[in-house]
C-alpha angles and dihedrals in degrees: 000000000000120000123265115268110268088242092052087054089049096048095047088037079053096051101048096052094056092044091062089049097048074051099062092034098238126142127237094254092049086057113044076046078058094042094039090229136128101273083223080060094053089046094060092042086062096037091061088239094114129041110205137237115251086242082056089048085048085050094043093049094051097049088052098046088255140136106229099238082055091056091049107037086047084064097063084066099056129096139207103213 
């Protein structure tokens, strides 16, 4: 079994954090304010076009009310389709 294309990780890892803000019904803005990150930033996190550092996940996890294996564990299960 060979590993997923790094852009196929960035693009689920991507989905499904957009799809945990539009949960929780925040904006982009709200939560890169929650993050403390650049909303642009955010942008190209859900877009798959940046994969982020494991201090971002943290960010991102926190933000989210996550722990950040759960974050990252949860990505494995997302698809694309």
């Amino acid at each position: 079994m060979s590993a997923p294309a790094p852009t196929a990780l960035a693009i689920r890892f991507g989905a499904l954090v957009r799809r945990l803000r539009e949960e929780r019904g925040w904006s982009q803005e709200a939560f890169a304010e929650y993050a403390d990150l650049n909303r642009g930033y955010i942008g190209e996190i859900e877009r798959g076009g940046s994969m982020p550092s494991l201090v971002t996940v943290g960010k991102l996890a926190c933000a989210l009310g996550l722990r950040p294996s759960l974050l990252m564990s949860s990505f494995e299960l997302v698809s694309t389709e």
